[in-house]
TORNU-896023 format. One line per 3 residues: number of its first residue (from 1); for each residue x, y, z of C-alpha. Coordinates in steps of 0.05 Angstrom, whole numbers, plus 32768, in hexadecimal, padded with zeros to 4 digits. Layout:
NUM	X/Y/Z; ...
***
This chain:
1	8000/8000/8000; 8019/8040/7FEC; 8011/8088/800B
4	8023/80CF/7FFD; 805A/80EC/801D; 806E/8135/8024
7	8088/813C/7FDE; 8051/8119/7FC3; 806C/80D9/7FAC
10	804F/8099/7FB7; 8071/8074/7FF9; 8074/802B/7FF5
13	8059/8015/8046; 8075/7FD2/8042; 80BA/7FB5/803B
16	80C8/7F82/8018; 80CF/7F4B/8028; 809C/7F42/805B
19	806E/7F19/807E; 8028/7F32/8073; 7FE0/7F00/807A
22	7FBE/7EFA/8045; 7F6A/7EE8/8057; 7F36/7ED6/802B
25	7EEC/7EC9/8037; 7EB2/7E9F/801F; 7E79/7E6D/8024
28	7E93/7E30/804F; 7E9B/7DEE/801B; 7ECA/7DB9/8019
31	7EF9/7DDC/7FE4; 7EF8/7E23/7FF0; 7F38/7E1D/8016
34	7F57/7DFC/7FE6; 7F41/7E2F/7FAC; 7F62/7E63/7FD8
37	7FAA/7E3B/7FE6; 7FAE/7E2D/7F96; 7F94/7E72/7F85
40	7FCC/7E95/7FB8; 8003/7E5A/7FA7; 7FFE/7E6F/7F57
43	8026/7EAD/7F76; 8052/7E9B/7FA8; 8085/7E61/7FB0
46	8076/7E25/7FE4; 80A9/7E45/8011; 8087/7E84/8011
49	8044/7E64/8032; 805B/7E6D/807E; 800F/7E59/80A6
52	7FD1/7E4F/8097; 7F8D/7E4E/80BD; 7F43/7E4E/80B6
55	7F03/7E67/80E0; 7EC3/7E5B/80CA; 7E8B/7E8F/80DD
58	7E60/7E88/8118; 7E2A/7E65/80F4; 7E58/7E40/80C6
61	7E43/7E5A/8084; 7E80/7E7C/807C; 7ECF/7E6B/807E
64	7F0A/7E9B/8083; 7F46/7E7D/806D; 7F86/7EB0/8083
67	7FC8/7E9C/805F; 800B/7EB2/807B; 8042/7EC6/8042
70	8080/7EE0/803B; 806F/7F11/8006; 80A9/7F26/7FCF
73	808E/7F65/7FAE; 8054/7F99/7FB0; 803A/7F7A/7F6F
76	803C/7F33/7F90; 8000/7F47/7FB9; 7FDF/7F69/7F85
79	7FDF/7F2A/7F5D; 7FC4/7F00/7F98; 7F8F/7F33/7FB0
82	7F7D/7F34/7F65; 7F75/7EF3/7F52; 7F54/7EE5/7F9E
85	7F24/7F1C/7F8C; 7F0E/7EFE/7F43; 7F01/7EC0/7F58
88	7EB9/7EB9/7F64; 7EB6/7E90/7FA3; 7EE0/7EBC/7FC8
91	7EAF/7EF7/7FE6; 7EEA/7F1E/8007; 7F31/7F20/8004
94	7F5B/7F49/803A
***
């Protein structure tokens, strides 16, 4: 994420590397957290995926799957909040 500084150029928050969670939404069923692991593993390598947990909503309609990476670049996580956010199953991606 970027932000304006005092001269007005884009700051970049983040340093990369870094260890940032990536979390992802949607109706509980058997493969949505698989969807999300191939959909995130398309841009990161297997030594990148550091945790990984689920929670499923109070009435268990819902899961949130949160994936701990070691992100590489700024256009890393666009890619994965990107392709997260077109696929149809997943209703939000943080």
């Amino acid at each position: 994420m970027a932000t304006n500084g005092h001269d007005g150029k884009a700051r970049e928050i983040l340093t990369f590397p870094c260890t940032i969670d990536i979390k992802a939404m949607g109706e509980r069923s058997p493969r949505f957290e698989a969807l999300v692991h191939e959909i995130v593993s398309r841009h990161i390598g297997p030594e990148d995926l550091l945790s990984c947990t689920s929670r499923e909503s109070r009435g268990g309609k819902y899961l949130a799957i949160t994936l701990t990476i070691r992100a590489t670049a700024r256009a890393q996580l666009d890619a994965i909040y990107e392709a997260l956010s077109a696929s149809p199953d997943v209703l939000v991606a943080l």
